[in-house]
C-alpha positions as CSV (number, residue, x, y, z in Angstrom):
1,X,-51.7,-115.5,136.8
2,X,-52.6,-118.7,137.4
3,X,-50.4,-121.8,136.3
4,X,-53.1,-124.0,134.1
5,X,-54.2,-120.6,132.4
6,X,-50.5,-119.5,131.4
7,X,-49.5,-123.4,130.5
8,X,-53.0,-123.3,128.4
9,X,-51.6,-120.4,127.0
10,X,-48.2,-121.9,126.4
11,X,-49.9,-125.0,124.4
12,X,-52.2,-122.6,122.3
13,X,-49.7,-120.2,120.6
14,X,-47.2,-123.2,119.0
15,X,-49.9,-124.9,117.3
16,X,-51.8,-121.3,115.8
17,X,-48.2,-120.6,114.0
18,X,-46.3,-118.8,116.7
19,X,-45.8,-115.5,117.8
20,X,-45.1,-114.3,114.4
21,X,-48.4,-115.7,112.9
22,X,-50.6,-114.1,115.4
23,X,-51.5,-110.7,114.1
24,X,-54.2,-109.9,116.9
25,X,-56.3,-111.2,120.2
26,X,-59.2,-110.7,121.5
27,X,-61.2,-112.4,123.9
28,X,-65.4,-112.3,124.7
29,X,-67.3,-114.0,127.5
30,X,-66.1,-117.5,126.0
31,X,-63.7,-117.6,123.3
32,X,-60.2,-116.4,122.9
33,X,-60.7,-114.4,119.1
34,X,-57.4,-114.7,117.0
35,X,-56.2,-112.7,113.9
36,X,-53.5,-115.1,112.0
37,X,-51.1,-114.1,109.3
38,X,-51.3,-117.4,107.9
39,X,-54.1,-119.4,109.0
40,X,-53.0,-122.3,107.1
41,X,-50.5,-122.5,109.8
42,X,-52.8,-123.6,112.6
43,X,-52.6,-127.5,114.0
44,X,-56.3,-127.8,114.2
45,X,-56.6,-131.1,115.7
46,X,-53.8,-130.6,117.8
47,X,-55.6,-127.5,119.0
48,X,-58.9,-128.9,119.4
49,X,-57.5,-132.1,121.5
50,X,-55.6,-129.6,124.2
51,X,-56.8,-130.0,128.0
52,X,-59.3,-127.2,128.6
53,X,-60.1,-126.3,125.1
54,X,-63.9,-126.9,124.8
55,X,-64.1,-126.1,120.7
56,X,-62.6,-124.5,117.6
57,X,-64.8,-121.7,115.4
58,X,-63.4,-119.9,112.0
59,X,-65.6,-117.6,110.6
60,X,-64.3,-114.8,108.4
61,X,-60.4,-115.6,108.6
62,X,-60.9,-115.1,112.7
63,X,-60.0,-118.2,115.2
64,X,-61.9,-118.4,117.6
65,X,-61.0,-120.9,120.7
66,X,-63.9,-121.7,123.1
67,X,-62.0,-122.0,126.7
68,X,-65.1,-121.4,128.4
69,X,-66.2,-118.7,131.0
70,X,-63.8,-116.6,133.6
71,X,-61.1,-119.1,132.3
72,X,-60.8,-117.4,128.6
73,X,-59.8,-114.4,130.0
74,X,-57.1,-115.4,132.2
75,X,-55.8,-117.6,128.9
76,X,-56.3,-114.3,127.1
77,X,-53.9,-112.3,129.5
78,X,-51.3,-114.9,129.2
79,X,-51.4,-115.6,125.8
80,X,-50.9,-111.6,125.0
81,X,-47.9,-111.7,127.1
82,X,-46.7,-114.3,125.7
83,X,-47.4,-114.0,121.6
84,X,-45.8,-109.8,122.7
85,X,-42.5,-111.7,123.1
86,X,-40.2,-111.9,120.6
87,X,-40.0,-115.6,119.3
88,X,-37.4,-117.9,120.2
89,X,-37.6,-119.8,116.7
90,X,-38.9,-118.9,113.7
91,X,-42.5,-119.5,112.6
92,X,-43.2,-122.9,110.7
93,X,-42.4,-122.5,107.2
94,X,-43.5,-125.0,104.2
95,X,-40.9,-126.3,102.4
96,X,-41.0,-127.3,98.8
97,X,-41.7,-131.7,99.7
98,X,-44.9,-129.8,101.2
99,X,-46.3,-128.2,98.0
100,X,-49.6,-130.5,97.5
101,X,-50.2,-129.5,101.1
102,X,-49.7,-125.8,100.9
103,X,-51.7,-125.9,97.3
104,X,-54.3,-127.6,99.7
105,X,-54.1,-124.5,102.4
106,X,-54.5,-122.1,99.5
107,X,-57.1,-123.9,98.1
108,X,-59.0,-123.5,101.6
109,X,-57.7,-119.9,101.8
110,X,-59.4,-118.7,98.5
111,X,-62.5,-121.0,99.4
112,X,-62.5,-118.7,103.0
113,X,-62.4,-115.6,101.5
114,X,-65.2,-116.2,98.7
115,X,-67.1,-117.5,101.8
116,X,-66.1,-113.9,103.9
117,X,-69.0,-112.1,102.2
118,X,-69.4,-107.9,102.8
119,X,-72.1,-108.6,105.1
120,X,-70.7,-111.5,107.3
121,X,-67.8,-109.6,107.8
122,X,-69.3,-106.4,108.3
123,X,-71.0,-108.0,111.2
124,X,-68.2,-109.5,112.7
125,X,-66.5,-105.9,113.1
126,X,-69.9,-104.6,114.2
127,X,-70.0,-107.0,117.1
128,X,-66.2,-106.6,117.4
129,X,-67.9,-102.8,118.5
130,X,-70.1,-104.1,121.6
131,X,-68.6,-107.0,122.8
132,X,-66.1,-104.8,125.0
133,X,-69.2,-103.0,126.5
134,X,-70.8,-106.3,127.6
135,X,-69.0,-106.5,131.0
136,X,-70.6,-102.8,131.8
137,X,-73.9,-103.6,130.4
138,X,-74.1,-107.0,132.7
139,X,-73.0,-104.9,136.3
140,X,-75.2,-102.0,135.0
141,X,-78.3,-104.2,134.7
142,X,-77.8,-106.6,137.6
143,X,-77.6,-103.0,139.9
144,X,-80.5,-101.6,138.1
145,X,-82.2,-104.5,138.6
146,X,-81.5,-104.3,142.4
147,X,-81.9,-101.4,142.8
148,X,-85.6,-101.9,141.1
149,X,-86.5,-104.8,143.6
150,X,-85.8,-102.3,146.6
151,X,-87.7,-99.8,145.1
152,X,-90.4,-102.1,144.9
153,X,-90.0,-103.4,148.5
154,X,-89.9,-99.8,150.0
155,X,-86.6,-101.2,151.3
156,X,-83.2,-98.7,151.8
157,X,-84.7,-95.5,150.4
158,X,-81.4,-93.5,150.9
159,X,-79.7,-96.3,148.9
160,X,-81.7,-96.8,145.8
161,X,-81.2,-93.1,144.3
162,X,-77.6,-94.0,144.6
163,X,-78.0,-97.3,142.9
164,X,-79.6,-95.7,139.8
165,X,-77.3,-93.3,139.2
166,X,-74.4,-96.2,139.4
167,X,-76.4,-98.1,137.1
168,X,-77.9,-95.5,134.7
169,X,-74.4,-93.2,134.0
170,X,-73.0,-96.0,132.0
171,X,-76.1,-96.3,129.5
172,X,-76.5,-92.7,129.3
173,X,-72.7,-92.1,127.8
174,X,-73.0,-95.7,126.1
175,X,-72.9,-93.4,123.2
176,X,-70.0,-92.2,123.8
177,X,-68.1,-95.8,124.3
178,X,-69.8,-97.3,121.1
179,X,-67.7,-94.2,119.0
180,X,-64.6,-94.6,120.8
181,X,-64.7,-98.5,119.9
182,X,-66.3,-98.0,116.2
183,X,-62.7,-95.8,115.4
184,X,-60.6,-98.4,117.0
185,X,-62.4,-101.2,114.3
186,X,-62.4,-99.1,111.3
187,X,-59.2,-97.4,111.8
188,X,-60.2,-94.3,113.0
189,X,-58.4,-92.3,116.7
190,X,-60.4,-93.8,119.1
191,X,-60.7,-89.9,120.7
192,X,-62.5,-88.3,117.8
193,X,-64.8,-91.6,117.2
194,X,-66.2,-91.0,120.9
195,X,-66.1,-87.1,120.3
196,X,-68.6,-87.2,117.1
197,X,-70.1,-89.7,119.4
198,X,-70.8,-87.6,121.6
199,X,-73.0,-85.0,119.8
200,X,-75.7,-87.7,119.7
201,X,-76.1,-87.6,123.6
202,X,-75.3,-83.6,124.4
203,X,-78.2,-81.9,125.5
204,X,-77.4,-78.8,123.3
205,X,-78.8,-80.5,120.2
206,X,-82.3,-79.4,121.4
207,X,-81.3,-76.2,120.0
208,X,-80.6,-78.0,116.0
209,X,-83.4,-78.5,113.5
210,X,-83.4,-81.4,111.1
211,X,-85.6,-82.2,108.5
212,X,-88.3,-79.5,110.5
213,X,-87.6,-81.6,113.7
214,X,-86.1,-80.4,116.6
215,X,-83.5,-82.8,117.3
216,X,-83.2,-84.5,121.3
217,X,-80.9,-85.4,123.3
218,X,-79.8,-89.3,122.7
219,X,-82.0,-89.3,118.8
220,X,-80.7,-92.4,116.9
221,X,-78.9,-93.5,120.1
222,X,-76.0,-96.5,119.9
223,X,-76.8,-96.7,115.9
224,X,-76.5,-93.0,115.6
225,X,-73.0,-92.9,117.5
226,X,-72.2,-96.2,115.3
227,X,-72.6,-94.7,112.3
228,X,-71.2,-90.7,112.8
229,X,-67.9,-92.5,114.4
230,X,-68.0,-94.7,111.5
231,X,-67.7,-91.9,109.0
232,X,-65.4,-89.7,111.2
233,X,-63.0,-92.8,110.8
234,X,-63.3,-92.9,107.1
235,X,-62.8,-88.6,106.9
236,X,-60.1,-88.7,108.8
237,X,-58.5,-91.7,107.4
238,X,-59.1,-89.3,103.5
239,X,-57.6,-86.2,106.0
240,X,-54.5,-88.8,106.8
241,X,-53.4,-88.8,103.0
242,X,-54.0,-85.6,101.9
243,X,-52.7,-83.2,104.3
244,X,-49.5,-82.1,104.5
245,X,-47.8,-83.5,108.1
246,X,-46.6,-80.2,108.7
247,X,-50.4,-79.4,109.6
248,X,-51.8,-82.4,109.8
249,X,-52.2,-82.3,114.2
250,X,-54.0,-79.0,113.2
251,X,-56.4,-79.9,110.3
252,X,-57.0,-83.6,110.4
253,X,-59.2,-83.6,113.6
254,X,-60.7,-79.8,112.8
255,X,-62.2,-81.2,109.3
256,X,-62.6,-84.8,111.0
257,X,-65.0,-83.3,114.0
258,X,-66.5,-81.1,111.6
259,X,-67.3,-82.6,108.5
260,X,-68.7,-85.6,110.8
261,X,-70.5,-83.6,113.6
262,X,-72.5,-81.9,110.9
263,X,-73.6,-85.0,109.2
264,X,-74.3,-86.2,112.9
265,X,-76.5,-83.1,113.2
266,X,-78.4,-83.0,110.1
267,X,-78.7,-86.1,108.7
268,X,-77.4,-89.3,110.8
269,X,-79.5,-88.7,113.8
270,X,-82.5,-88.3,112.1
271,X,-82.3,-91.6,110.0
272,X,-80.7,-93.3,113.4
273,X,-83.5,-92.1,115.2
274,X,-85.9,-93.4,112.4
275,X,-84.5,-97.0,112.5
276,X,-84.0,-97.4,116.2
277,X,-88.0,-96.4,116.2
278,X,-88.7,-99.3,113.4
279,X,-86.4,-102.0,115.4
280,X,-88.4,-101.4,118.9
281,X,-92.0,-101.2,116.8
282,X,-91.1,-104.6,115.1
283,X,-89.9,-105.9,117.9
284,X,-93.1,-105.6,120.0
285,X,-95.4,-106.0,116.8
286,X,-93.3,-109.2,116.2
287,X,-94.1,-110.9,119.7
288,X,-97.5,-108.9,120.2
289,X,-99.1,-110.6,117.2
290,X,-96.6,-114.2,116.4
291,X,-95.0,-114.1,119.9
292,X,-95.2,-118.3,120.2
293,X,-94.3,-119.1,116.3
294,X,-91.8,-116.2,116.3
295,X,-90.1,-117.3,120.1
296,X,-90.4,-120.9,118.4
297,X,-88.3,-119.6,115.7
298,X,-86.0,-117.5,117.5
299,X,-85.4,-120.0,120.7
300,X,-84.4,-123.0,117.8
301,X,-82.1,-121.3,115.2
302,X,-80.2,-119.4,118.4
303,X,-77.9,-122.2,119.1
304,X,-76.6,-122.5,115.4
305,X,-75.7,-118.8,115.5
306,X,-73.6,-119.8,118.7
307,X,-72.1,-122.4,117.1
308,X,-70.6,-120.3,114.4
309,X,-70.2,-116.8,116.2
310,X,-73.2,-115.1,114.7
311,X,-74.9,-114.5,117.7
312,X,-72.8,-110.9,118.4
313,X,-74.2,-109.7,115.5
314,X,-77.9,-109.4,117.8
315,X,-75.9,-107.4,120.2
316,X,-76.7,-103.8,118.7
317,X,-80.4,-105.1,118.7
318,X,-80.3,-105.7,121.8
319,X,-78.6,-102.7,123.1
320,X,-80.9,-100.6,121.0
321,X,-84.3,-101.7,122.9
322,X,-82.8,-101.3,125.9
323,X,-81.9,-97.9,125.3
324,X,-85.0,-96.9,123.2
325,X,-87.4,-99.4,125.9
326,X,-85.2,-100.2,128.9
327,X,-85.1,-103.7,127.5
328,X,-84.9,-106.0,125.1
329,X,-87.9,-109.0,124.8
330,X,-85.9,-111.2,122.8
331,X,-82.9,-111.8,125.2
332,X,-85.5,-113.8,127.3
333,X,-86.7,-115.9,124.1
334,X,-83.4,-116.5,122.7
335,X,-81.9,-117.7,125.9
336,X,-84.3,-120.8,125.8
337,X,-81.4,-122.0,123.4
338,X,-79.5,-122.7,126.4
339,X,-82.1,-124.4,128.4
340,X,-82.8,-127.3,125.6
341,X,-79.2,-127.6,125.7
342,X,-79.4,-128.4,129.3
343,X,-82.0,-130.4,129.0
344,X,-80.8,-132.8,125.9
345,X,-77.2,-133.2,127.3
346,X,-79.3,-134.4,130.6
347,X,-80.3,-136.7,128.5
348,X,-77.4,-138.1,126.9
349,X,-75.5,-138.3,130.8
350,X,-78.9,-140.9,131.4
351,X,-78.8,-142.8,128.4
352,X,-74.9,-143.4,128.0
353,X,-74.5,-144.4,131.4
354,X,-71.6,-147.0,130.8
355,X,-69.1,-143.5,128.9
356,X,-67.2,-142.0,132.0
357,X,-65.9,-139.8,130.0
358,X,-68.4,-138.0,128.4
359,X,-70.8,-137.8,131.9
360,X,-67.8,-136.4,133.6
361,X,-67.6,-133.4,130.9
362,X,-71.2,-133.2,131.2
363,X,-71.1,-132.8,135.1
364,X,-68.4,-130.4,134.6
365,X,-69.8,-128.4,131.9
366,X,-73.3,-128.3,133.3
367,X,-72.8,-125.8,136.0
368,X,-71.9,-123.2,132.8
369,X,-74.9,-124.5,130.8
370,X,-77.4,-123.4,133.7
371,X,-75.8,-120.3,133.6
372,X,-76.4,-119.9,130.1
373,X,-72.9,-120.5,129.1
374,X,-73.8,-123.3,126.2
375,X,-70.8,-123.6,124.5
376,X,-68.9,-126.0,126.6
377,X,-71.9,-128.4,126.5
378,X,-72.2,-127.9,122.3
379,X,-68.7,-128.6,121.8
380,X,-68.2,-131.2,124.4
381,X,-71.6,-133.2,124.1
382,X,-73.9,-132.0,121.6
383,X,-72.5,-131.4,118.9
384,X,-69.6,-134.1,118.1
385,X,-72.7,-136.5,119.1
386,X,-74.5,-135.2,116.1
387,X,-78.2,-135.8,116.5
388,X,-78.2,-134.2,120.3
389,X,-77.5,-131.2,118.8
390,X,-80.5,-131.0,116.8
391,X,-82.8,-132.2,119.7
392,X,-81.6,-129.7,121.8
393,X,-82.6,-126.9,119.5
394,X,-85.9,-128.4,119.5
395,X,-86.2,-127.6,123.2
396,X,-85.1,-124.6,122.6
397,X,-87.6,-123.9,120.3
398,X,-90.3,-125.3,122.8
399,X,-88.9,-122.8,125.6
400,X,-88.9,-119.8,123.0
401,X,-92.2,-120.7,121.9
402,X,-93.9,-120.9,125.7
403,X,-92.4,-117.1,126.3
404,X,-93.4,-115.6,122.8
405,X,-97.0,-117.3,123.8
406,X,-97.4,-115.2,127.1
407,X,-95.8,-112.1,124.9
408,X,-99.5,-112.4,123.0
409,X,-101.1,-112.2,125.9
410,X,-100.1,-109.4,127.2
411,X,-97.0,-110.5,129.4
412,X,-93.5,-109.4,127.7
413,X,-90.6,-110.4,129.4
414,X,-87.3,-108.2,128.6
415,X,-84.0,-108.3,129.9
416,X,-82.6,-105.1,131.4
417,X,-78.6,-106.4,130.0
418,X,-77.1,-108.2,127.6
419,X,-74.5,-111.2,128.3
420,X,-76.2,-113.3,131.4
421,X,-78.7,-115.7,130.3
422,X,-79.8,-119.3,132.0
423,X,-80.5,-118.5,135.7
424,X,-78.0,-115.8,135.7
425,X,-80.4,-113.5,133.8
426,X,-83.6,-113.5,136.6
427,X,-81.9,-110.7,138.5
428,X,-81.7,-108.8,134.6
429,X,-85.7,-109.2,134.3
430,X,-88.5,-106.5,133.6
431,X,-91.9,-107.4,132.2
432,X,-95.0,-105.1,131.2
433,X,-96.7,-107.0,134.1
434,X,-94.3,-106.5,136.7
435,X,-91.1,-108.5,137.5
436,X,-92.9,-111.4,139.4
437,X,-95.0,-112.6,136.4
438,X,-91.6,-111.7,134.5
439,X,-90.3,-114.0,136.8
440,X,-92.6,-116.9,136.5
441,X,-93.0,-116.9,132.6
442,X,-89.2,-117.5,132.3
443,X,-88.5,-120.1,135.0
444,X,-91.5,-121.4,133.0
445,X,-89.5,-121.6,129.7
446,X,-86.7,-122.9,131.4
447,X,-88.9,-125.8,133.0
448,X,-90.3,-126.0,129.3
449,X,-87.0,-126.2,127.6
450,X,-85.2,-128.5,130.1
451,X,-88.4,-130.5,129.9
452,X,-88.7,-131.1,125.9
453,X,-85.0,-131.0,125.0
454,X,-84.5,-133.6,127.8
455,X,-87.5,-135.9,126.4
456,X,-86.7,-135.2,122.7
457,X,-83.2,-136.4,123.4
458,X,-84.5,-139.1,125.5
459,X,-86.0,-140.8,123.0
460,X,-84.5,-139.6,119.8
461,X,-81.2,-138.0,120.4
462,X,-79.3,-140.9,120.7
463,X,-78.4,-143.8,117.9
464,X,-78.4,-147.0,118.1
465,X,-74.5,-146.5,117.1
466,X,-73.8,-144.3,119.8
467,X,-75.8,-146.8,122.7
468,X,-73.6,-149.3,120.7
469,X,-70.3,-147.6,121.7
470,X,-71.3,-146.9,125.1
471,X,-72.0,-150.2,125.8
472,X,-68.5,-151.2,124.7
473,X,-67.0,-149.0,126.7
474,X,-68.2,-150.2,129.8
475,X,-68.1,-153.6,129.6
């Protein structure tokens, strides 16, 4: 374990309330994702000013800390071992001198939970579902992608049935892995959430009729295993109270499997298979007909939803057009986000030429942005600077726009995985044209992104306030 990640560690888990406060962690491609006790707790601008930590995010009770990519989940591993142990003091306690302040944390509290609607935080545990799988989905696609190239090239025919069966076991028993982390969420054995799961995926179903439709093999797909290892969780979670112990390792699973198997079979894959049909349709009618207002809506509001965390929410989209279509067309368009982020903080590392500081985060951060990594340049650049933030969704509006336009014509660009974006995502590429034009239509977002969030930003982005400041700084 490396020193900086366990000292980073070290510095987090005082100021969030102590071992004792922290009630659960979790990490995804950025952000280290903690469930406190007492969230009042937390030193938030003690936490925000720590070396390394690139932004703070609550949303529905959860704190998220944005550490960046590779680093979070080395911080992750440390800060586990660390909150495990048992705490050498005792947790921060109020004391009665500190009443109008903790009247003022409940205050914020009962604010927090009127703000933590049904469907925000159904979301949250919904993504909390596929963010696991993204590591999978991104080696997956980056080998099915290669593996498409040499197919393409007539290059290494002996290797390239090998590559797709490496690349296409994971998404055929992705079924099975979305149960098995629905009953972990939602309280469920994590066993009989991927064995209700599995019914979705088993050839043997051709043999059931539904509704006067023979059922098939992968019918309603992720969003079918979501839902019948959803409701296994909440049978067997009724079984749990119910049943006497003495038989409760005999019935519990037995009416769990059952009772949710059957509603797999005659009801949940049907409707599953219904809506996963209506999300790809809409999808392609969506970009087919409005492709350059809808990629101009999609490639400006992204980088809010990254802001706050909402952007998980898009990953059982996602993961249902690639299994229904082999990919998903809106990847591509929402990733411009991340190129008019690139592009505007560009512009600020020109304009504010005199702040050492804020040029060196942006030559450190920048790397990560054209990867498609945008957090460390929103909270380190864009977004305390205000008015960069909102010009850099504008090129990202421009860049979603310029991909939904060539959608209309004919030329759809999808993404064969979730979780790259930026240049990492070109090896991830399929089109309806083939991946070359694939290829140029998104470097030609890219271009178009960079291009108007960097001129936007140029000439608007930046106050006379802020020019003001740097200014004073280097003289």
């Amino acid at each position: 374990m490396p020193t900086d990640a366990r000292a980073t560690a070290a510095a987090i888990l005082p100021l969030v309330g102590g071992p004792a406060n922290v009630t659960s962690v979790a990490c995804c491609m950025t952000r280290l994702r903690l469930g406190l006790a007492d969230p009042s707790l937390v030193d938030e601008p003690a936490l925000r000013a720590l070396p390394g930590v690139l932004g703070l995010v609550v949303a529905d009770g959860t704190y998220q800390v944005v550490l960046g990519p590779g680093v979070v989940t080395r911080v992750t591993a440390a800060f586990e071992e660390l909150a495990a142990r048992p705490a050498a003091v005792a947790p921060p306690t109020r004391s009665t001198g500190e009443r109008p302040a903790a009247r003022g944390a409940e205050l914020r509290e009962a604010r927090r939970r009127r703000n933590a609607t049904p469907v925000k935080t159904g979301l949250r545990r919904v993504a909390a579902v596929f963010v696991p799988l993204i590591p999978a989905l991104i080696g997956c696609g980056v080998l099915a992608g290669v593996g498409g190239l040499l197919t393409n090239a007539g290059l290494l025919p002996g290797l390239t049935p090998a590559l797709a069966a490496v690349a296409s076991a994971f998404m055929a028993l992705i079924a099975v892995f979305v149960g098995v982390n629905t009953a972990k969420e939602f309280g469920g054995t994590p066993v009989l959430g991927g064995a209700v799961a599995a019914i979705v995926v088993y050839p043997g179903v051709t043999k059931v009729t539904a509704f006067g439709v023979t059922l098939s093999p992968g019918q309603g797909g992720v969003l079918g295993a979501l839902a019948a290892a959803l409701l296994a969780a909440y049978v067997e979670r009724w079984c749990r109270g119910r049943v006497p112990d003495a038989l409760d390792v005999l019935l519990t699973p037995t009416v769990t499997v059952l009772v949710a198997g059957l509603a797999t079979l005659y009801g949940l894959m049907y409707a599953a298979g219904a809506v996963s049909s209506a999300i790809g349709t809409a999808a392609d009618r969506l970009l087919e007909t409005t492709g350059a207002f809808a990629g101009l809506v999609l490639g400006g509001l992204f980088l809010p939803l990254v802001m706050l965390g909402l952007h998980q929410a898009l990953i059982p989209i996602h993961t249902t057009l690639i299994d229904q279509q082999g990919s998903t067309a809106l990847l591509p368009i929402l990733a411009m986000a991340g190129a008019g982020q690139v592009g505007a903080s560009l512009a600020v590392y020109v304009r504010l030429r005199h702040d050492t500081s804020l040029r060196t985060t942006i030559r450190s951060a920048l790397p990560a942005g054209l990867l498609g990594v945008g957090e460390p340049l929103i909270y380190g650049v864009s977004l305390p600077l205000g008015r960069p933030f909102l010009t850099a969704c504008v090129g990202g509006a421009a860049g979603g726009a310029f991909v939904g336009f060539f959608a209309m014509l004919g030329n759809q660009v999808g993404a064969t995985a979730i979780g790259p974006s930026g240049w990492a995502l070109f090896p991830l590429l399929s089109g309806t044209q083939g991946w070359g034009p694939a290829f140029g239509v998104y470097a030609g977002g890219l271009l178009t992104g960079y291009a108007v969030g960097f001129a936007v930003t140029y000439l608007f982005g930046v106050t006379d306030r802020v020019r003001g400041a740097d200014r004073s700084a280097g003289s």
